[in-house]
C-alpha positions as CSV (number, residue, x, y, z in Angstrom):
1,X,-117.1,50.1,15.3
2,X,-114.4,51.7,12.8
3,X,-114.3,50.2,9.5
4,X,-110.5,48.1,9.4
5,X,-109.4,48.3,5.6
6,X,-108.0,44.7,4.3
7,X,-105.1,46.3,2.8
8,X,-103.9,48.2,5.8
9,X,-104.2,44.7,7.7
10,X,-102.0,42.6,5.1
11,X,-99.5,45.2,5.4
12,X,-99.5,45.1,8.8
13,X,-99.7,41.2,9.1
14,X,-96.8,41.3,6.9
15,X,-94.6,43.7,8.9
16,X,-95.5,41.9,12.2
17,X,-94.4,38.8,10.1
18,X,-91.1,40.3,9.6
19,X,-90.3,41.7,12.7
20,X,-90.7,38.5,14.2
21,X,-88.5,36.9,11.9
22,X,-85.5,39.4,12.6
23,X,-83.9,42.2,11.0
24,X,-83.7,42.4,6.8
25,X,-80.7,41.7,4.8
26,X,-81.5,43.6,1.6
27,X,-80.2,40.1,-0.3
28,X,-81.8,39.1,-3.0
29,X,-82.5,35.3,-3.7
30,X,-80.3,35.2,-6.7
31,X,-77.5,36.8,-4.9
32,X,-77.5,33.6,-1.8
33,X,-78.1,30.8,-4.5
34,X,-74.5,32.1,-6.6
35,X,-72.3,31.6,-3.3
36,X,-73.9,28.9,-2.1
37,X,-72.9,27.2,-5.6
38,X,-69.4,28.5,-5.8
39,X,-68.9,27.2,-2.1
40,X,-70.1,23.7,-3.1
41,X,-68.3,23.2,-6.5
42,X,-65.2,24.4,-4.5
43,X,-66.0,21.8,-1.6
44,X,-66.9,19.1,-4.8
45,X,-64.1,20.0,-6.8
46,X,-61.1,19.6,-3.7
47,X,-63.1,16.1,-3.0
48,X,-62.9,15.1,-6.6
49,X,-59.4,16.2,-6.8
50,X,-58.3,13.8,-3.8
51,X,-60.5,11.0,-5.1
52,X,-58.7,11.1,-8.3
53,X,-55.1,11.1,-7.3
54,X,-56.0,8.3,-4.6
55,X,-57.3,5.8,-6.9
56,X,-54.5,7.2,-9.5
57,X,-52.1,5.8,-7.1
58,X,-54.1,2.9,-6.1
59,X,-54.2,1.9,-10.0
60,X,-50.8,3.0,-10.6
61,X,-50.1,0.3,-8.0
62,X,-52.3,-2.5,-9.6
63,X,-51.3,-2.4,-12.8
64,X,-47.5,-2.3,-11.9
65,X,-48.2,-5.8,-9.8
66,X,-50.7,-7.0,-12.4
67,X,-48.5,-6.4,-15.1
68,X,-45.1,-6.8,-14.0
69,X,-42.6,-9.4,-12.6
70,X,-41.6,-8.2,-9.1
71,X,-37.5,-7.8,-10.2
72,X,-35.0,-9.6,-8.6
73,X,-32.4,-7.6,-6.4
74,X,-29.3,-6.7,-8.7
75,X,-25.9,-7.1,-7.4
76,X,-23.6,-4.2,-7.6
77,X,-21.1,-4.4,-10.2
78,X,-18.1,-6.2,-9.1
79,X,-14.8,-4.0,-9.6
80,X,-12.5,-4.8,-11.9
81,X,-9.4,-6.6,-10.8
82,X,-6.6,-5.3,-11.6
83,X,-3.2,-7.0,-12.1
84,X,-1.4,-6.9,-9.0
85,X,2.8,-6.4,-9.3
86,X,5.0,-9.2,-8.6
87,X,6.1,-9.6,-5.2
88,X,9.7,-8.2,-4.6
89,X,12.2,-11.0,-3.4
90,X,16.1,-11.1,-2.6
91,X,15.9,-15.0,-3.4
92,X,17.8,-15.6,-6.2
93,X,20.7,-13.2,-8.0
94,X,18.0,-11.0,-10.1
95,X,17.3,-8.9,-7.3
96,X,20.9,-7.2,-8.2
97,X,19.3,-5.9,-11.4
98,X,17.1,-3.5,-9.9
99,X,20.8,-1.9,-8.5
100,X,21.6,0.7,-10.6
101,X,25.6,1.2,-11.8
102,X,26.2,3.8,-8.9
103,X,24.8,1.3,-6.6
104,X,26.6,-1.4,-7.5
105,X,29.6,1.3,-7.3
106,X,29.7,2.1,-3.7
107,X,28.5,-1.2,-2.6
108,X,31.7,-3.2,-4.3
109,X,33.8,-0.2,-3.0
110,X,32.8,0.0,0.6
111,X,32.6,-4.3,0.9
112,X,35.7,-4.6,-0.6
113,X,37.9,-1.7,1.8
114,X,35.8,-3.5,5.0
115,X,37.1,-7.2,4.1
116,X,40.9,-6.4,2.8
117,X,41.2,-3.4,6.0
118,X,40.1,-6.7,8.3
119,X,42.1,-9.3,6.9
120,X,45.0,-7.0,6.0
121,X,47.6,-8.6,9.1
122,X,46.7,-11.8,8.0
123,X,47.4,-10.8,3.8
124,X,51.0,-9.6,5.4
125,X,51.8,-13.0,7.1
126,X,51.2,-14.7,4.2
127,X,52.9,-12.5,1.9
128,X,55.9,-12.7,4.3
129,X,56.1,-16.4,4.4
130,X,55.9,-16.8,0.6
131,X,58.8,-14.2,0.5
132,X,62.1,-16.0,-0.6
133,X,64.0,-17.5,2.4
134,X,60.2,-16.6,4.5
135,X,60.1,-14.3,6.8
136,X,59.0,-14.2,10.1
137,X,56.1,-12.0,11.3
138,X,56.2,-9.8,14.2
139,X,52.7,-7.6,15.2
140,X,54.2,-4.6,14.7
141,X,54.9,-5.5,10.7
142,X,51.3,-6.8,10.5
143,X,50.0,-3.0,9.2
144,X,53.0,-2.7,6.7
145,X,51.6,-1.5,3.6
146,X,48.2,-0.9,5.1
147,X,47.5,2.6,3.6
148,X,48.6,1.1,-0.1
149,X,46.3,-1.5,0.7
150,X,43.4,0.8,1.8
151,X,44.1,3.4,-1.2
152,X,43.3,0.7,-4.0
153,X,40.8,-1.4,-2.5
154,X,37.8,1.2,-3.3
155,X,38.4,1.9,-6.4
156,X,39.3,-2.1,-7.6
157,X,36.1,-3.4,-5.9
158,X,34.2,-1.1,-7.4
159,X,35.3,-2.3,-11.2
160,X,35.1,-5.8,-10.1
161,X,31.2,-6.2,-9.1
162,X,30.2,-3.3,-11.7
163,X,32.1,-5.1,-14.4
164,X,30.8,-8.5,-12.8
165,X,26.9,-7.5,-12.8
166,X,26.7,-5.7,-15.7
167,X,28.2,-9.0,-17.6
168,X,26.0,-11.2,-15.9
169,X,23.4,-9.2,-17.1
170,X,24.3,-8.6,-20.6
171,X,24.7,-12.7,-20.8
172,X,21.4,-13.6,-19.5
173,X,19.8,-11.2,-21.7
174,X,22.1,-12.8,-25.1
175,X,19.4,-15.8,-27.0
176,X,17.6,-16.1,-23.1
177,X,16.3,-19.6,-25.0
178,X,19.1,-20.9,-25.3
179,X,19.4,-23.4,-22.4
180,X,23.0,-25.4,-22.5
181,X,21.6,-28.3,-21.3
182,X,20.9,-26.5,-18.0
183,X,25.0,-25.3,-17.8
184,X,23.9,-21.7,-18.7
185,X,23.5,-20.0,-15.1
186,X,27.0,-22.1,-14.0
187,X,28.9,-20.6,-17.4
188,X,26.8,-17.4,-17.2
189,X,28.7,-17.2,-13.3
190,X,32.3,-18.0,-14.6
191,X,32.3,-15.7,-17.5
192,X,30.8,-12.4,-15.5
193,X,33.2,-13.5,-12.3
194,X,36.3,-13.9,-14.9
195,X,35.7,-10.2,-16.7
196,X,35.2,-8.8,-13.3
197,X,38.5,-9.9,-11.7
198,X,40.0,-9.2,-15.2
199,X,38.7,-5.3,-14.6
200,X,39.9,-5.3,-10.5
201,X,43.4,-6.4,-12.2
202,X,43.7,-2.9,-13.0
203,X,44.0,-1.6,-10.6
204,X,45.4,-4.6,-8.0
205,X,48.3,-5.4,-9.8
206,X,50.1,-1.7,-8.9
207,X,48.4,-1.8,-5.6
208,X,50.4,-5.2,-5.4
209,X,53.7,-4.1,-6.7
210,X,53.9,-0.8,-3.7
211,X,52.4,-2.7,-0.9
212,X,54.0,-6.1,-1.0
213,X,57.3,-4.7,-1.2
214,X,56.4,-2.7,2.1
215,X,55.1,-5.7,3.4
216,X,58.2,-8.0,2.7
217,X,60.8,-5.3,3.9
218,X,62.1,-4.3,0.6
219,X,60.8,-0.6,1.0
220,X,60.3,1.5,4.4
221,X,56.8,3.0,3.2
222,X,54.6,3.3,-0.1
223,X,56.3,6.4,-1.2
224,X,60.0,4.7,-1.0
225,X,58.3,1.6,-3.5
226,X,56.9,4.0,-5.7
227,X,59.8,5.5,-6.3
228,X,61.9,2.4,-6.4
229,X,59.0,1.3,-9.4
230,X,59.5,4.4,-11.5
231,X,63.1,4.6,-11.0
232,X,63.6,0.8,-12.5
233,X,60.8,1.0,-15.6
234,X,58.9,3.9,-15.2
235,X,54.4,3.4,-15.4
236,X,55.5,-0.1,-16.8
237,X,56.9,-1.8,-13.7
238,X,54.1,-1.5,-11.8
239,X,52.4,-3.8,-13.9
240,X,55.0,-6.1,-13.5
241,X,53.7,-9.7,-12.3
242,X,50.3,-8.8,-14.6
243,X,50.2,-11.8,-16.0
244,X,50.5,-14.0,-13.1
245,X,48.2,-11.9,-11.4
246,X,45.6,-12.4,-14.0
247,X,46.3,-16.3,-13.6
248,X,45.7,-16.6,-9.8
249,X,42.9,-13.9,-9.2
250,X,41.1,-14.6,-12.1
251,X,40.3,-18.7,-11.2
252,X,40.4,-17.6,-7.8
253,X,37.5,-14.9,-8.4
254,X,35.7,-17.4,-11.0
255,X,35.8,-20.0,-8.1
256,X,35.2,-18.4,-5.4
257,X,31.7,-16.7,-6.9
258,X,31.0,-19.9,-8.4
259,X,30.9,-22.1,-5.2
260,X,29.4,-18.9,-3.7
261,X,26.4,-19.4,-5.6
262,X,26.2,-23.0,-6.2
263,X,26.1,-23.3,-2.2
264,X,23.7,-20.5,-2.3
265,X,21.2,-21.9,-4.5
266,X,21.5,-25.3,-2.6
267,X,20.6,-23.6,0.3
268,X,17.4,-22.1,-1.1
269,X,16.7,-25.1,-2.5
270,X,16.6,-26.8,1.1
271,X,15.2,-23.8,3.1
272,X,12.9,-22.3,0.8
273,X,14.5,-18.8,1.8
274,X,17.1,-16.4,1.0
275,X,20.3,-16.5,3.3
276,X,20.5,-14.4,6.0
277,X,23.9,-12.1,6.9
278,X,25.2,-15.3,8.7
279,X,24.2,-17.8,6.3
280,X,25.6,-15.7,3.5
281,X,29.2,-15.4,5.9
282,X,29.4,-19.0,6.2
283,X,28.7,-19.7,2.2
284,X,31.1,-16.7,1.4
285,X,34.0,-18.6,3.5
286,X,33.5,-22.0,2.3
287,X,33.6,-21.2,-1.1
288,X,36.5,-18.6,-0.5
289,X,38.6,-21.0,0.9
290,X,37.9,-24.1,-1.6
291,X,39.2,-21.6,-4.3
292,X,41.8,-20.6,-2.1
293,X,43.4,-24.0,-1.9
294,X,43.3,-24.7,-5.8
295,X,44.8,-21.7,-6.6
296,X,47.7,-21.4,-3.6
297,X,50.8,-22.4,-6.4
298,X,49.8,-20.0,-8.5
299,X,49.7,-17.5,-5.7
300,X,53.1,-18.8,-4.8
301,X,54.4,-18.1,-8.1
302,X,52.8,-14.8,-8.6
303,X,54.5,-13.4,-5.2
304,X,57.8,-14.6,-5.9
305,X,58.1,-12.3,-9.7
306,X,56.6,-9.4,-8.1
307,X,59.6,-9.5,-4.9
308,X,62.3,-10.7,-7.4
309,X,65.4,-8.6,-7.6
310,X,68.3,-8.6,-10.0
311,X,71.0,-10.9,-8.4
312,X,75.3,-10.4,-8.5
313,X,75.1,-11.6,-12.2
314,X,72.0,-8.5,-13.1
315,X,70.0,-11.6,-14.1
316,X,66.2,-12.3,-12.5
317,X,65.7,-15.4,-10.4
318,X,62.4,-16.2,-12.6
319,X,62.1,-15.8,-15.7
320,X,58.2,-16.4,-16.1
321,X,55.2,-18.7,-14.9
322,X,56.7,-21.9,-15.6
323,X,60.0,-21.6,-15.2
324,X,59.3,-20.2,-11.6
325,X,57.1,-24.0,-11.3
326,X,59.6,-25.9,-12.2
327,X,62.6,-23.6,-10.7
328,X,61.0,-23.2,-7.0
329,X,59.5,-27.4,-7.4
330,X,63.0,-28.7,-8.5
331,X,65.0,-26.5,-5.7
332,X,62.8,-26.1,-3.0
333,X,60.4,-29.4,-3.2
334,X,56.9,-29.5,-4.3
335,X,55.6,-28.6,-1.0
336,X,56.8,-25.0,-1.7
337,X,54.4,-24.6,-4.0
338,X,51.7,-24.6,-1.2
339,X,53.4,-21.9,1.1
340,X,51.4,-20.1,2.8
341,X,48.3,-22.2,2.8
342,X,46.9,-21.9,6.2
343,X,47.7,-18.3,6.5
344,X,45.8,-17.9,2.6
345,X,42.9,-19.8,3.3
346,X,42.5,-17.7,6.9
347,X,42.8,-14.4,4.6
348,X,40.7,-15.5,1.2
349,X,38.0,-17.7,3.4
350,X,37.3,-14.4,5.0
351,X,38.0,-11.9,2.4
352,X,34.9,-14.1,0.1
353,X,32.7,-14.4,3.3
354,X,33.1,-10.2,4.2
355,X,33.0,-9.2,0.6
356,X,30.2,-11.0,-0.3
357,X,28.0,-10.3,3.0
358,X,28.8,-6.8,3.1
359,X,28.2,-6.5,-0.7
360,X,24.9,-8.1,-0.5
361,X,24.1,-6.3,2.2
362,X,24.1,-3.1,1.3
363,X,22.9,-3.7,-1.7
364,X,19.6,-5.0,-0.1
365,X,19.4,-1.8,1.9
366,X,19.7,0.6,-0.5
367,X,16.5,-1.3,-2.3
368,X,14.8,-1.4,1.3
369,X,15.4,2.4,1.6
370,X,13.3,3.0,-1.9
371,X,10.2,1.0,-0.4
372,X,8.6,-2.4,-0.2
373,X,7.6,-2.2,-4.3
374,X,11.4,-1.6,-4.9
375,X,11.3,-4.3,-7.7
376,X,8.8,-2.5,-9.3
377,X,10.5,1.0,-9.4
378,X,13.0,2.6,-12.3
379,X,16.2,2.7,-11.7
C-alpha cells in the first residue's frame, strides 16, 4: 500500500471543504464586519431619528396641555363706526340753503314768468276795472300788455327770492340764541319777504308804468307807453307810483310768504311730511288770497296814480296816497276802495299758489339731480 502523507491529506480535505462550500470571495473578515456596521448605524440612526421627533411632538403636545389654559376663541375686532351724515330732508325751509345764488336765480325767474304768463288775462281785468270810470273787458284785450308783462317778470323774480333767501339766511345766522320769545322764525319771514319785494320793486314799478297803460287803453303797444314815459319825465316817470307800489307789494309779499309758511309748518306739524306739489298749490292760494284781500285799497290806490293824467286845468287828479283815500272814499263811496276784489284775489290766489309750487319745485329738483346726499354736498 502507498504511504498517504498527512499534509497532502489536510490540504486536500481542506479544498474538498471548500469546493463544497462554493466559490471564494477573496473578502477578508475585516472587510464584511465594516459594512455590516455602517449598514446598521444607518438603519439605528434613521430609527432613532423618527423616535426622537415622534416623542418631540408627543411632548411638545403634553406640555402645551399640561401647562397651558386651552384659550378661549377671540372675536374679530369689531369695525369702527363711523359717523353717518344727516339724512337730507325738504321738510322745513333749510333745505333752500343748500341752493346756491344761481339756483335760486333761475328758479325765482322761471316760477315767476310761469304764474304772471298764466294769470296775465285775469291781471288785465282787474287792472281794467280799477281804471277810472271801469272798463269793460273783452277776450281780445285780455293779452294787452302781455310781452311787457313777460319782459320784466324774469328778471323781478329773480331779485325777489335771491334777495328774499339770502336775508333769510343772513338773519337766522345774526345772535342764532337769541329766541324772541319764539317770534324769531315769524319776524325772521316778514323781514326777508319785505327786502325781497323791496328788490322786485325795481324792476316792477316800470314794468307797471308800460304795461298798465297798454292794458287800460291809454297806449296801442309797449313801445307807444315808453315813449309817452320819456317824452313826459324822461328815466324818472317810470318810477312814478314807486311809492305806492312799495306800500301794496311789500305787505302783500310779507303776507302772502307769511301765511304761506305758517300754513306750511301747520301742515307738517299734522302730517309729519313735507307738502307735496298739490298741497304746496293749495297753501300757496290761501295764503295768496288772504293777503290779497287786506291789501286790495291799497292796490286801488296804487292803480289810479300810475293811470292818472293831467286834466283841462294841467292839474293831477291825486295828489298822493292819502289824498287819493280820502278823494276816491269821499266821491266814489268806500266800496271803491275794494274794486276789483274778486278779479285780485282770482289773480294773486293763483299768482302765490304757481309761484311758490313752481319755485319750490324746481328748486327740489335741481338738489335731486346732484344725488340723494345733496344736503351734504358744497355748493
Amino acid at each position: 500500500e502507498p504511504c498517504v502523507c498527512p499534509r497532502h491529506t489536510s490540504a486536500s480535505r481542506t479544498g474538498s471543504a471548500r469546493g463544497a462550500k462554493g466559490p471564494s470571495t477573496d473578502q477578508t473578515p475585516h472587510d464584511m464586519f465594516s459594512r455590516r456596521t455602517v449598514a446598521l448605524w444607518a438603519l439605528a440612526a434613521v430609527l432613532l431619528v423618527a423616535v426622537v421627533a415622534a416623542e418631540g411632538g408627543q411632548g411638545a403636545a403634553g406640555e402645551g396641555g399640561a401647562g397651558k389654559q386651552p384659550e378661549e376663541p377671540v372675536d374679530p375686532p369689531k369695525p369702527k363706526k363711523t359717523a353717518r351724515a344727516p339724512a337730507c330732508s325738504f321738510k322745513g325751509n333749510t333745505w333752500k340753503n343748500s341752493l346756491s345764488q344761481t339756483e335760486k336765480m333761475w328758479a325765482g325767474s322761471l316760477a315767476r314768468l310761469c304764474a304772471q304768463t298764466l294769470l296775465h288775462p285775469l291781471d288785465t281785468i282787474r287792472t281794467r276795472r280799477q281804471a277810472s270810470g271801469g272798463l269793460t273787458t273783452t277776450p281780445r284785450d285780455m293779452l294787452k300788455g302781455l310781452v311787457p308783462q313777460m319782459l320784466g317778470a324774469m328778471p323781478a323774480g329773480a331779485l325777489q327770492f335771491i334777495a328774499y333767501e339770502q336775508t333769510k339766511t343772513e338773519l337766522n345766522q345774526l345772535y342764532p340764541n337769541c329766541t324772541l320769545g319764539g317770534l324769531r322764525p315769524h319776524l325772521t319771514e316778514i323781514c326777508s319777504a319785505a327786502v325781497g319785494a323791496a328788490a322786485a320793486s325795481l324792476v316792477r314799478v316800470p314794468q307797471e308804468r308800460v304795461k298798465q297803460p297798454v292794458q287800460a287803453d291809454l297806449y296801442p303797444n309797449m313801445l307807444a307807453a315808453i315813449k309817452a314815459n320819456l317824452k313826459s319825465g324822461g328815466l324818472k316817470s317810470f318810477y312814478t307810483g314807486f311809492t305806492a307800489t312799495i306800500l301794496r307789494d311789500i305787505p302783500w309779499n310779507t303776507l302772502s310768504f307769511f301765511f304761506f309758511n305758517l300754513f306750511k309748518n301747520a301742515y307738517e306739524a299734522m302730517t309729519k311730511y313735507a307738502p307735496g306739489q298739490r298741497d304746496t298749490m293749495v297753501i300757496g292760494a290761501v295764503g295768496g288770497a288772504l293777503a290779497a284781500v287786506i291789501m286790495t285799497p291799497v292796490d286801488v290806490v296804487k292803480t289810479r296814480l300810475m293811470l292818472q293824467k293831467p286834466g283841462a286845468d294841467g292839474k293831477l287828479p291825486y295828489l298822493g296816497i292819502a289824498h287819493a283815500l280820502l278823494k276816491i272814499s269821499k266821491e266814489e263811496g268806500p266800496g271803491a276802495l275794494m274794486k276789483g276784489l274778486s278779479p285780485r284775489m282770482a289773480y294773486l290766489g293763483p299768482l302765490a299758489a304757481i309761484t311758490m309750487s313752481i319755485y319750490e319745485k324746481i328748486g327740489k329738483k335741481m338738489l335731486m339731480d346732484k344725488g340723494p346726499n345733496w344736503c351734504n354736498k358744497k355748493k
